[in-house]
VEXBAVO-633119 format. One record per residue: x, y, z of N, C-alpha, C in turn. Coordinates in steps of 0.02 Angstrom, whole numbers, plus 32768, in hexadecimal, padded with zeros to 4 digits. Each point is the difference from the previous one (the first is absolute). Example, Ala and Ser with C-alpha at 12.3 -4.5 7.8 and 13.67 -1.06 7.14 Angstrom:
2
n_c1/n_c2/n_c3/ca_c1/ca_c2/ca_c3/c_c1/c_c2/c_c3
8294/7EE4/8186/7FD3/803B/8000/802D/803C/8000;
7FEE/8035/7FDC/802A/803B/8003/7FD9/8037/8025;
***
This chain:
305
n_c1/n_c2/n_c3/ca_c1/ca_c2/ca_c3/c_c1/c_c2/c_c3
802A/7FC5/8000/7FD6/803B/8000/802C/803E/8000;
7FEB/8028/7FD4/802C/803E/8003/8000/8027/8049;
8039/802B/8008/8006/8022/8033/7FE0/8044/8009;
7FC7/8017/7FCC/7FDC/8014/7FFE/7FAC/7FF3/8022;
8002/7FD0/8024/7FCF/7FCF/8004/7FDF/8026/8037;
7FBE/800E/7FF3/7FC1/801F/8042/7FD7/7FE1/8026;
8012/7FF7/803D/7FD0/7FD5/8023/7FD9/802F/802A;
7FA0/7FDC/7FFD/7FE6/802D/8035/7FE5/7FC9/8027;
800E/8017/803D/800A/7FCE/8034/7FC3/8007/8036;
7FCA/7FD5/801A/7FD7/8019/8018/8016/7FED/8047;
7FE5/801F/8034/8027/7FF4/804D/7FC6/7FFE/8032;
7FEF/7FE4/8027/7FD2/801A/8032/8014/7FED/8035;
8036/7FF3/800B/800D/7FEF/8059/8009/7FCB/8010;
7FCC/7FCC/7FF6/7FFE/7FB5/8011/8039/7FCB/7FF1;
8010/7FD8/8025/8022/7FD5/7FF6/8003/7FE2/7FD6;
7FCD/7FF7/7FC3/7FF9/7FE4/7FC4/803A/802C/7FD3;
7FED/8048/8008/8030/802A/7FE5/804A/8004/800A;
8004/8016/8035/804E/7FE8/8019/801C/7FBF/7FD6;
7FE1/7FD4/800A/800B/7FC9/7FBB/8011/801A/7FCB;
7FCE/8009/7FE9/800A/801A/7FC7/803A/8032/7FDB;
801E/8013/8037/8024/8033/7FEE/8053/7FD3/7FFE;
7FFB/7FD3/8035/8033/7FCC/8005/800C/7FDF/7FC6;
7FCF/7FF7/7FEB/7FD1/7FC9/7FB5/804C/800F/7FD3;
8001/8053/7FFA/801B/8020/7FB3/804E/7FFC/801D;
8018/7FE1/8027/802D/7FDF/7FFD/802D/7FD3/7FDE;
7FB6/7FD3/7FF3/8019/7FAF/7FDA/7FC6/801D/7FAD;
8007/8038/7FF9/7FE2/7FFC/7FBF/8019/801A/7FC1;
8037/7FFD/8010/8048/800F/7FC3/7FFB/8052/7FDD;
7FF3/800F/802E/7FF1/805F/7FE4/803F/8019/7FF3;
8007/803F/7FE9/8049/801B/7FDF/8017/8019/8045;
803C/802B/8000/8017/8020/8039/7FF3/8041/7FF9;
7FEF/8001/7FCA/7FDA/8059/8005/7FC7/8004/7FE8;
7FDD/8018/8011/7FA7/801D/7FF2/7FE4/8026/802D;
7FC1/8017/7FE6/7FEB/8028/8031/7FAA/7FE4/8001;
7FFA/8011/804C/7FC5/7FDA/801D/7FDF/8052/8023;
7FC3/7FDB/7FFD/7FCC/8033/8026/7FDE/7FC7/8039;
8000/8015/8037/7FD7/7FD8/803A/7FBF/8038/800E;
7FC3/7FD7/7FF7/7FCC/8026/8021/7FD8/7FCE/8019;
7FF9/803E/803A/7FB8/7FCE/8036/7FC8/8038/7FFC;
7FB7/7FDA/800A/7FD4/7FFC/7FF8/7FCD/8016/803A;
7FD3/8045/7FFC/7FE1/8007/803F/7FB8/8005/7FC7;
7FCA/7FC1/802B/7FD1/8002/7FDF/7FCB/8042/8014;
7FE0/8028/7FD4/7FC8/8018/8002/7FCB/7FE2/7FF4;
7FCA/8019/8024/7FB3/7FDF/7FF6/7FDD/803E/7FE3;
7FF5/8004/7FBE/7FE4/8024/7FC8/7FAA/7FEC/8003;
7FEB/803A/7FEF/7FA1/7FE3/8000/8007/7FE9/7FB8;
7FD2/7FCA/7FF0/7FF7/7FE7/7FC0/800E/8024/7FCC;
801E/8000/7FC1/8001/8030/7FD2/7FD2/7FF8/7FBD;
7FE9/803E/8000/7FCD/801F/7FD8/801D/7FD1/7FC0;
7FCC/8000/7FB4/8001/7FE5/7FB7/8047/8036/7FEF;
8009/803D/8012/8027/8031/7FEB/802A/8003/8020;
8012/7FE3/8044/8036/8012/8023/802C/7FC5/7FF1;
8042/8007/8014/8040/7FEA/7FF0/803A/8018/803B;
800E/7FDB/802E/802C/801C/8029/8045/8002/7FE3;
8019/8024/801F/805D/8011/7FD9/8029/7FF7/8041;
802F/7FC4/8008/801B/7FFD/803C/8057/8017/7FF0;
801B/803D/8025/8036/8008/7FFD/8029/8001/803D;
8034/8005/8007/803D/8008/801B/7FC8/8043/8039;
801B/7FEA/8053/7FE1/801D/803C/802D/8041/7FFB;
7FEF/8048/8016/8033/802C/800E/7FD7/8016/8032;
8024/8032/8018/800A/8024/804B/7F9F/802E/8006;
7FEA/8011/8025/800C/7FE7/804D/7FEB/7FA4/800A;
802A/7FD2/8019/7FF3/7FBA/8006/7FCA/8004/8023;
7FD2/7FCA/8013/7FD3/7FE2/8035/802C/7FC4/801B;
7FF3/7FED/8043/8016/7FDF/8021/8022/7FA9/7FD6;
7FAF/7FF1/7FDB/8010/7FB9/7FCE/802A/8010/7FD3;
8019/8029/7FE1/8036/8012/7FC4/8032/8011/8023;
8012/8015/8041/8032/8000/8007/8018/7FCF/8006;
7FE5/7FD2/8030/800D/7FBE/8005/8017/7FE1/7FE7;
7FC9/8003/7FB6/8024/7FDF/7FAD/8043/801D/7FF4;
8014/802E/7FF7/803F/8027/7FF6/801C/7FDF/8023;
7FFD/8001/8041/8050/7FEA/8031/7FF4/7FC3/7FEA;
7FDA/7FCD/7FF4/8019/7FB9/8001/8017/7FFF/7FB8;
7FEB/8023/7FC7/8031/7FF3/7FA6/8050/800A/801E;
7FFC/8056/8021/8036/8009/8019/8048/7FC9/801F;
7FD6/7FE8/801F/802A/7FBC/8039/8006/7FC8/7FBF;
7FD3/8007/7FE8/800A/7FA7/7FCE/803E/802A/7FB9;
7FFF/8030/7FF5/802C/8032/7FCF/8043/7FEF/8021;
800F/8006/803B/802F/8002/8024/8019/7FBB/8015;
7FE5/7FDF/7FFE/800C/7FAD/7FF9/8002/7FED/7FCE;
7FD0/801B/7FC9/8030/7FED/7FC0/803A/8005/7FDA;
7FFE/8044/801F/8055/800F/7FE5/8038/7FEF/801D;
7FE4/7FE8/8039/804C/7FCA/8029/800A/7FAA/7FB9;
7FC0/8003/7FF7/800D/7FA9/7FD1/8005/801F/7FB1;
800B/802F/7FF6/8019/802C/7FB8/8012/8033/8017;
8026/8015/8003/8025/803E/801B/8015/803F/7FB5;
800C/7FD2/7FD1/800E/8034/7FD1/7FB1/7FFA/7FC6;
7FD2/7FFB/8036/7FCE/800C/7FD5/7FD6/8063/801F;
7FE5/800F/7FD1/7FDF/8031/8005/7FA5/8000/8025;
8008/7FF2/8031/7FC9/8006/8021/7FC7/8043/8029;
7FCF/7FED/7FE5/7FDE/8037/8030/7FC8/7FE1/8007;
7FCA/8038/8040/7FCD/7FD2/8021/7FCC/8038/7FFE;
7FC1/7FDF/7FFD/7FBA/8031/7FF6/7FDD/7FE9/800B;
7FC3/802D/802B/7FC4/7FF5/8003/7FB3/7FFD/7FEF;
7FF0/7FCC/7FF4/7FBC/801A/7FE4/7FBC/7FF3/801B;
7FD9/801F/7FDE/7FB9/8008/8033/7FC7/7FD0/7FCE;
7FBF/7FF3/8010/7FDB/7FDD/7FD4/7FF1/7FA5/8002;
7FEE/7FDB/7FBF/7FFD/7FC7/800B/8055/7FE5/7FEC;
8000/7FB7/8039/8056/7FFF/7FEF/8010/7FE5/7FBF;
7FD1/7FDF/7FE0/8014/7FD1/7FC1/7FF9/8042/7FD1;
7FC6/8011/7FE4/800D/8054/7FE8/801F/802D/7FFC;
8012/800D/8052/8026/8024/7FF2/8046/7FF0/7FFC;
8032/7FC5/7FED/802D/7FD9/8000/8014/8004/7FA4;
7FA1/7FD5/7FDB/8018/8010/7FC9/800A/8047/7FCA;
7FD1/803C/8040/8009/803C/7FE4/8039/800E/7FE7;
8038/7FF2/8041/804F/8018/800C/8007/7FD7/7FC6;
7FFA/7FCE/7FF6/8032/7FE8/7FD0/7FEA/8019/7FBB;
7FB5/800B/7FF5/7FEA/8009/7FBB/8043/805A/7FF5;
7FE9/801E/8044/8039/802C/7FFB/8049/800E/7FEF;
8024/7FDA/802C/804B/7FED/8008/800D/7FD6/7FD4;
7FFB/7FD3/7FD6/8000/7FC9/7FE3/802B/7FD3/8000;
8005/7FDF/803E/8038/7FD7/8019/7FFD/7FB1/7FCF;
8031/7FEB/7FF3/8012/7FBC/7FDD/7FEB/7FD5/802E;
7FE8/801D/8044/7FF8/7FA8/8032/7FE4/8010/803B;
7FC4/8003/8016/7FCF/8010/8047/8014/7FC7/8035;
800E/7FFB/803B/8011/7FD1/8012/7FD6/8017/804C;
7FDA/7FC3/8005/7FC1/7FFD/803E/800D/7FAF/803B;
7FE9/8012/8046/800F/7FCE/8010/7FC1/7FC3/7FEF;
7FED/7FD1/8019/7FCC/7FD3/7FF8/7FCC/8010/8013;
8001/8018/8051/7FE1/8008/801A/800C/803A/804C;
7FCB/8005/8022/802C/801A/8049/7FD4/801B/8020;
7FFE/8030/802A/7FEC/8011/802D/8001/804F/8014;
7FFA/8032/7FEC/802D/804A/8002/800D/8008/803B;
8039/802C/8009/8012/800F/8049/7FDF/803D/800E;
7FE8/8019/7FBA/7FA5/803A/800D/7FCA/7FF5/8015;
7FF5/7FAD/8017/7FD0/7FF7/8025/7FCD/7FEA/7FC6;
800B/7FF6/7FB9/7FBC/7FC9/7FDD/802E/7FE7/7FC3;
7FE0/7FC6/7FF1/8024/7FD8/7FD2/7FFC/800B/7FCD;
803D/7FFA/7FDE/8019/8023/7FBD/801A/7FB7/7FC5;
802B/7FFB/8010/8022/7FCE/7FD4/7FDA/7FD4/8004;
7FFA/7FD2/7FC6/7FCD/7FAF/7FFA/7FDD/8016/7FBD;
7FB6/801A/8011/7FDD/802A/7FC3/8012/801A/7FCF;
802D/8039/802C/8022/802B/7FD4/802C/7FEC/7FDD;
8034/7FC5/8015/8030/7FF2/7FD0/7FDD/7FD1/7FD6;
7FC1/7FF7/7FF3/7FEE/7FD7/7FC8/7FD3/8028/7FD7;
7FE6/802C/8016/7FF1/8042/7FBF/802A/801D/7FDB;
804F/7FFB/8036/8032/802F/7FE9/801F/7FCE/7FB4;
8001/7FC2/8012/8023/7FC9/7FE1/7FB6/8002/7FBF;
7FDF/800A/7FFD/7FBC/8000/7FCE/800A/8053/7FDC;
8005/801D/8002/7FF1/8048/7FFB/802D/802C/7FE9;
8043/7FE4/8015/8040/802A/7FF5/8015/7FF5/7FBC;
8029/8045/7FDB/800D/7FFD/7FBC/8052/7FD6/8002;
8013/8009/803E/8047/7FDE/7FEA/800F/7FC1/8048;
802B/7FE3/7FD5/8025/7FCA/8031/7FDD/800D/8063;
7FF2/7FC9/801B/7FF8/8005/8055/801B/7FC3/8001;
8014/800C/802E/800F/7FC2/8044/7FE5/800F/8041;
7FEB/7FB7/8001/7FEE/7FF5/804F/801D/7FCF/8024;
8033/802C/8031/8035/7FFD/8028/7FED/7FD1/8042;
8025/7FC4/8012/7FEA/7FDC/8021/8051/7FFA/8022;
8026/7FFD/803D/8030/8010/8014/8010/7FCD/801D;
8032/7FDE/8009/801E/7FCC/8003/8044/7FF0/802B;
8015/7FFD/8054/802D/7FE1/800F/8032/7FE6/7FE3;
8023/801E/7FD0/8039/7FD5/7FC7/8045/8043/7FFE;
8026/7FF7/7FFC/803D/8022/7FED/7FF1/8013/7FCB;
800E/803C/7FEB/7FF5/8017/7FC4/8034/7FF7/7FD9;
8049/7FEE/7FF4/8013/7FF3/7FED/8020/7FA6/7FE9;
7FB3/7FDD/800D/7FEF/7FC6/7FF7/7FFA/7FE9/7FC3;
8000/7FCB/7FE4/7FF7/800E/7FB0/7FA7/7FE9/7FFD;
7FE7/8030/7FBF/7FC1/8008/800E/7FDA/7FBF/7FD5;
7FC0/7FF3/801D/7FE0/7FD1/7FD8/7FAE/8029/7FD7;
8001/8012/7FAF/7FE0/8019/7FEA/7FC2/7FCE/7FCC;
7FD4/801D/8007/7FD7/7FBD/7FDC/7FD8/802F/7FC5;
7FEA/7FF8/7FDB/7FF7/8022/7FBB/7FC0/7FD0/7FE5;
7FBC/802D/8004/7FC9/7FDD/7FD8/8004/802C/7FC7;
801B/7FCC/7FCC/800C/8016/7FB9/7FC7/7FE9/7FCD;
7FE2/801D/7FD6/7FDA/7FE3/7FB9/801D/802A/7FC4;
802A/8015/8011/8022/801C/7FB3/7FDD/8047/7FE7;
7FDA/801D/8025/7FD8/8049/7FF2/8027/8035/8012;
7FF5/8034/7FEB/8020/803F/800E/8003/801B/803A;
800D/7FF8/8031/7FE1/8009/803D/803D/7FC3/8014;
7FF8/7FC2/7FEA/8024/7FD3/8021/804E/8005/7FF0;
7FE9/8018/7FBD/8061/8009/7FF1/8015/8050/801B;
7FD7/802F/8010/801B/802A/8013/801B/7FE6/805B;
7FD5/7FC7/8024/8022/7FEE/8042/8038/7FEB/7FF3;
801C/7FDE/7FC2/803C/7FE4/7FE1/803C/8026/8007;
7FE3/8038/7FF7/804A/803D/7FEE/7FEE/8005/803A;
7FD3/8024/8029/8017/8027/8042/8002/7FD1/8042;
801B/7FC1/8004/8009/7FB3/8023/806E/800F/7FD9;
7FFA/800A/7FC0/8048/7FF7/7FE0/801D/8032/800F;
7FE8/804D/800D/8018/803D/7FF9/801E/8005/8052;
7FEC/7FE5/8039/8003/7FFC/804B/805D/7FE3/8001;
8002/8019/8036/802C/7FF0/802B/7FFC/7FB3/8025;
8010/7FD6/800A/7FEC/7FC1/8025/8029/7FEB/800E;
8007/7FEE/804F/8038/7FD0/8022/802C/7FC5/7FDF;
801B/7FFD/7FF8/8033/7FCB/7FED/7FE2/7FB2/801A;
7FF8/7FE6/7FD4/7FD0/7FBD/7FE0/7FDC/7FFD/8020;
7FD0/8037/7FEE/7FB8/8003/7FF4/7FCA/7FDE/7FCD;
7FCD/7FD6/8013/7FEC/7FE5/7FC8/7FC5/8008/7FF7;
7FE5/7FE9/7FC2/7FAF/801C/7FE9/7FEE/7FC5/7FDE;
7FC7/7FF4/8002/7FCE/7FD5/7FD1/7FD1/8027/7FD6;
7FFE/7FDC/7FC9/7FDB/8038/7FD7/7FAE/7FCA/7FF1;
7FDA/8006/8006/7FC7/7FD7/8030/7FBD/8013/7FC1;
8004/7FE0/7FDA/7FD3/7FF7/7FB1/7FC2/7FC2/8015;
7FD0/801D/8002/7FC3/7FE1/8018/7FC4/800C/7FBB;
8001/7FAD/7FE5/7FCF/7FFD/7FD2/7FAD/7FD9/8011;
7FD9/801C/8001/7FBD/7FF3/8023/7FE3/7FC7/7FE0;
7FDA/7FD8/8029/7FF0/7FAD/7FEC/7FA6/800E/7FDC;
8003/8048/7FF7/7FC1/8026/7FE6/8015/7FE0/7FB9;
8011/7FF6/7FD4/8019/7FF1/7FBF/7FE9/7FAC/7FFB;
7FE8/7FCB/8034/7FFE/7FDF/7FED/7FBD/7FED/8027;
7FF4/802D/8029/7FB4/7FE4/8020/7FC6/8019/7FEB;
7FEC/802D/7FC2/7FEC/8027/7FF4/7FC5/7FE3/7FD7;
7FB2/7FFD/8023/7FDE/7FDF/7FD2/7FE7/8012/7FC1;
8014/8058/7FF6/7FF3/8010/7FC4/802D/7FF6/7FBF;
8036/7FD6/801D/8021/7FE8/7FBF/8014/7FB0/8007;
7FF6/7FFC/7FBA/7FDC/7FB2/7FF7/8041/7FEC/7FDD;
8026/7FFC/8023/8043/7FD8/7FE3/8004/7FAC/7FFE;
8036/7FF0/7FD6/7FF8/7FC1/800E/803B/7FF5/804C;
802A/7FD5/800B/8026/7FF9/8033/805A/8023/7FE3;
7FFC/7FD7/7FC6/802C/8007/7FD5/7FFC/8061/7FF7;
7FD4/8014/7FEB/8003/8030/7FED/8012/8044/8058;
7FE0/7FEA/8022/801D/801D/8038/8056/7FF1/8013;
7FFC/7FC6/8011/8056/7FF8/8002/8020/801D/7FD5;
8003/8002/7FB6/8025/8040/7FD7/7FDE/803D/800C;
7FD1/8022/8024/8014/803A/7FFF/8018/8013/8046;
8014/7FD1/8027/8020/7FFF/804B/803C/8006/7FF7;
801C/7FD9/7FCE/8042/7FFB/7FE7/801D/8039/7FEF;
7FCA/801F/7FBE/8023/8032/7FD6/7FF3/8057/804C;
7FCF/7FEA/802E/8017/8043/8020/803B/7FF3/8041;
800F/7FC1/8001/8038/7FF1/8027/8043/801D/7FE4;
7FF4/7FF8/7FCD/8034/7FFA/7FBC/8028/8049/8001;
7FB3/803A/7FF9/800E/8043/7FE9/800E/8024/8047;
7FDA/7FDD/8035/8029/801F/8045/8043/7FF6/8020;
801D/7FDA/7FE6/8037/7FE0/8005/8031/801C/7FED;
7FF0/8018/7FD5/803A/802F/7FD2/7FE4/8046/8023;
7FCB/800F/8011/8013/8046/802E/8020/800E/8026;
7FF1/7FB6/802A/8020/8015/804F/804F/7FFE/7FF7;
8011/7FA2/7FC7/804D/802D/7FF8/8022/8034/7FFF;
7FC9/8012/7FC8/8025/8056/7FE9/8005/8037/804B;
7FCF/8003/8026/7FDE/801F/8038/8051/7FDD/801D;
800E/7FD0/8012/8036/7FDD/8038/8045/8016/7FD1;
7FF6/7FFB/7FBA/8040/8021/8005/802F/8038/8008;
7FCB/8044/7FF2/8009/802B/8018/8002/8016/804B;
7FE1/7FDB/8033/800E/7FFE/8040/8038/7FE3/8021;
8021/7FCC/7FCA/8055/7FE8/800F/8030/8033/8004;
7FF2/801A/7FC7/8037/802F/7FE5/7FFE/8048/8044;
7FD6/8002/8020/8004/801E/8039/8020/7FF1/8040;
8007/7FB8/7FE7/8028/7FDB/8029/7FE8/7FD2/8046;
7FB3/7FFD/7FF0/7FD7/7FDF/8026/800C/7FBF/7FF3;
7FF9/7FBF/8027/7FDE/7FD2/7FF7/7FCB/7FF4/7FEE;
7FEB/7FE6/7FC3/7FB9/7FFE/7FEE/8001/7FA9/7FED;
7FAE/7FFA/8022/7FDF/7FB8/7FEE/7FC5/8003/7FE8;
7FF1/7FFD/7FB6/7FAD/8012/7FDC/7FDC/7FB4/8034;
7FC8/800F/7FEA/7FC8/7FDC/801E/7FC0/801C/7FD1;
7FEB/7FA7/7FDB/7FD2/8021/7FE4/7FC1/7FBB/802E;
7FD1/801B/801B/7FB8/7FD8/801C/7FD1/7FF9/7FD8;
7FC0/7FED/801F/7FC1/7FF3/7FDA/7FCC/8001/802C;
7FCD/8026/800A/7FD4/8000/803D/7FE8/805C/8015;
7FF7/8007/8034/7FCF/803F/801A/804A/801F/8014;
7FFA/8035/7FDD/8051/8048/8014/7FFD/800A/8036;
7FB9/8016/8019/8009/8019/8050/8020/7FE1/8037;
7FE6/7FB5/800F/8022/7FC9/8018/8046/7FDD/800B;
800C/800D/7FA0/8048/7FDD/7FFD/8022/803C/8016;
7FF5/803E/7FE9/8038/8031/8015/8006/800C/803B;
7FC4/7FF6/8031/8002/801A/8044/802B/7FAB/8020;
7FF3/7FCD/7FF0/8018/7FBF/8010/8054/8003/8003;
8008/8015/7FC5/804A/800F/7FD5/8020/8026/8032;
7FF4/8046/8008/8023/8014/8031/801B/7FE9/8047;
7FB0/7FEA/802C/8005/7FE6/8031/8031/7FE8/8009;
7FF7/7FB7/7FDF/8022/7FDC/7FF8/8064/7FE8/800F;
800B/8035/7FBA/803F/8010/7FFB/8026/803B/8031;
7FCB/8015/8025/800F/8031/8036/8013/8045/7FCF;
7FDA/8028/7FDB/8017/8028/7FCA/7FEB/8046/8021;
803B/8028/7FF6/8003/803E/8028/7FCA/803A/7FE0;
8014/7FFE/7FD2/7FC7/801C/7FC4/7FE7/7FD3/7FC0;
7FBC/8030/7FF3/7FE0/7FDF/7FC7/7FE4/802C/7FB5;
8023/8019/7FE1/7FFE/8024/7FDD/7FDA/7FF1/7FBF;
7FCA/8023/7FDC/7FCA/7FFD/7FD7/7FE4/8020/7FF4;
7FE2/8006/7F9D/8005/8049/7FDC/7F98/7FF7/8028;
8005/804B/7FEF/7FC6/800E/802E/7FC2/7FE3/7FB5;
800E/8004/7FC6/7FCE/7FE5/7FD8/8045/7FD4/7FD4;
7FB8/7FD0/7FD4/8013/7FCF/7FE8/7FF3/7FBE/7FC4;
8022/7FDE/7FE9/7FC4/7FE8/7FCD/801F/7FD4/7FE9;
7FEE/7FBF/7FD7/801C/7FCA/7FE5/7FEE/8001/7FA8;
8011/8000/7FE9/7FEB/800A/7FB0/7FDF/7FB6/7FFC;
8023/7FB8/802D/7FE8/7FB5/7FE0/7FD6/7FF0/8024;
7FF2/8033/8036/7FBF/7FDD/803D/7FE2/8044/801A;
7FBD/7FED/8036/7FE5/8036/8003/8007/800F/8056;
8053/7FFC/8001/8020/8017/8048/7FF5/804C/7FF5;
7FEB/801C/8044/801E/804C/7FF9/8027/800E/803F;
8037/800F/800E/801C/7FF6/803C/7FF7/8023/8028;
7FE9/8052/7FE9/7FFD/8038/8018/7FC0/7FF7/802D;
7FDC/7FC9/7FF7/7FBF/7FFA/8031/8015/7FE6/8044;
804F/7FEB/7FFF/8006/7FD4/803A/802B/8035/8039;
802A/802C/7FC6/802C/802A/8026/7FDC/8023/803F;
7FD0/8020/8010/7FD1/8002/8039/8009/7FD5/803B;
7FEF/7FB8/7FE0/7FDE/7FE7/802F/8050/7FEE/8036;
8037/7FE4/7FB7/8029/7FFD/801E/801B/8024/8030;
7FFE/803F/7FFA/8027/802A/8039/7FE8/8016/802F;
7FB6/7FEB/8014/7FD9/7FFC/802B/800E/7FB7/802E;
8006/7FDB/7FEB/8012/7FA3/8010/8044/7FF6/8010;
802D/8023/7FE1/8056/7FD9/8005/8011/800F/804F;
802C/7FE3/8007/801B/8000/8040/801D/802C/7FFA;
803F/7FFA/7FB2/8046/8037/8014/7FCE/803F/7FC4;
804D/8034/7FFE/7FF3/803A/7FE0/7FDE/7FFE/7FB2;
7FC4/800F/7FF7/7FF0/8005/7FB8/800C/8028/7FD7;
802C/8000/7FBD/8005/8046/7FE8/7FCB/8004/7FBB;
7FDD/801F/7FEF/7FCE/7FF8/7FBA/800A/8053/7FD7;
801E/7FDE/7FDA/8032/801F/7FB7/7FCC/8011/7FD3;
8001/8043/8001/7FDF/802F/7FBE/802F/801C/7FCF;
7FED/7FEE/7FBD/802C/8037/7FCB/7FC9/8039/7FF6;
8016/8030/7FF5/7FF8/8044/7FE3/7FC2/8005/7FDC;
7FF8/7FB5/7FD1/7FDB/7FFF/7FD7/7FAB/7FE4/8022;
8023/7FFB/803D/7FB8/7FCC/800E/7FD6/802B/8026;
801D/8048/800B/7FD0/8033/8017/7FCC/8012/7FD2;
***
């Protein structure tokens, strides 16, 4: 990832967060970028009119007691971030309003390459923030989120990355920015190609047996040669890579997959598509990063806004 790279970082206090902030540790970021941390003081707005439209910005002076609050805690998590990036450019802000809203306001604003939310939590403002919100944020947002799940591990551990790939734009853009990272020294990844058993249970097509097994084949065939291609460019980064191609329900195997292999992150383009089957992956990226244990990251290109 270039050293140009913008992260807007959402914060609310909770221990989920603090995670989260640990998270971007083990997530191969550059040594320079610049991040924005904001926390979140909710307002309770009366219903809005057919014509109204609230506009949530950046809190200024005179504070109320809840925004200050918000302030000092971006403040404190700003200041803890820049102990675990030090030559990054950080600053911290407050905002007023709904938190998922006003989260993707900032970004529709700032236009950071990567929102990064915890799972879930608890605010240390006294009502719960993270959970909801990071799954509107992960639905809603024009660019790249992660949802930061924090992990007891040395950060200079070598990392275990898992990759739900179908070969879509979206999936090869997780390709480059999985290759473009920084990553611990033998670090490894699976690149995790899941073809759906929808192709052969399907009572509206009247195949013979024969005729299903070749077209199982020929989309085994054409995914096969993606994920290579997908794994070889993730060598040359100097990863360990092991393709994996399945057959069955994405949500399952990918969330299984990780478990499993104990996988630190799970990285996947936020939309998606199979040209030989009627996978769309981008339906799962949700659910996944709502379900995984470790950090989910779900990869937007430019184009998919």
């Amino acid at each position: 990832m270039a050293a140009s790279m913008k992260a807007l970082i959402a914060y609310d206090g909770s221990a989920c967060a603090d995670a989260a902030l640990d998270d971007l540790k083990r997530a191969g970021l550059p040594g320079e970028a610049e991040a924005l941390i904001v926390t979140v003081t909710e307002l309770w707005l009366p219903p809005p009119s057919a014509t109204f439209e609230p506009v949530l910005t950046a809190v200024t002076e005179p504070l109320t007691a809840p925004v200050e609050a918000a302030r000092n805690l971006a403040i404190e998590a700003s200041q803890r971030l820049q102990t675990i990036f030090p030559a990054w450019d950080v600053r911290a802000e407050a905002l007023a309003g709904s938190p998922a809203s006003a989260i993707l306001n900032k970004a529709d604003e700032w236009k950071p390459d990567l929102i990064v939310v915890g799972s879930h939590g608890r605010s240390a403002l006294g009502r719960f923030f993270m959970g909801s919100v990071s799954q509107k944020v992960v639905t809603e947002a024009h660019c790249s989120v992660r949802v930061a799940r924090g992990r007891r591990i040395d950060a200079r551990a070598p990392a275990r990355i898992l990759l739900g790939f179908d070969s879509s734009l979206d999936a090869r853009a997780a390709v480059r920015t999985i290759a473009s990272r920084a990553w611990p020294e033998k670090s490894a990844i699976r690149v995790f190609a899941v073809l759906p058993q929808a192709i052969s249970d399907s009572p509206l097509l009247p195949w013979t047996p024969e005729q299903i097994a070749q077209r199982e084949a020929s989309a085994r065939e054409w995914m096969q040669k993606q994920v290579e291609a997908a794994a070889e460019e993730l060598r040359s980064s100097g990863l360990a890579v092991t393709p994996v191609i399945s057959m069955g329900d994405p949500k399952q195997l990918l969330l299984g997959e990780a478990d499993g292999w104990g996988a630190d992150c799970l990285f996947i383009g936020a939309r998606g598509h199979n040209r030989l089957v009627r996978f769309m992956l981008g339906s799962v990226a949700t659910a996944v990063a709502a379900r995984a244990h470790c950090s989910v990251e779900v990869v937007r290109t430019k184009k998919s806004v």
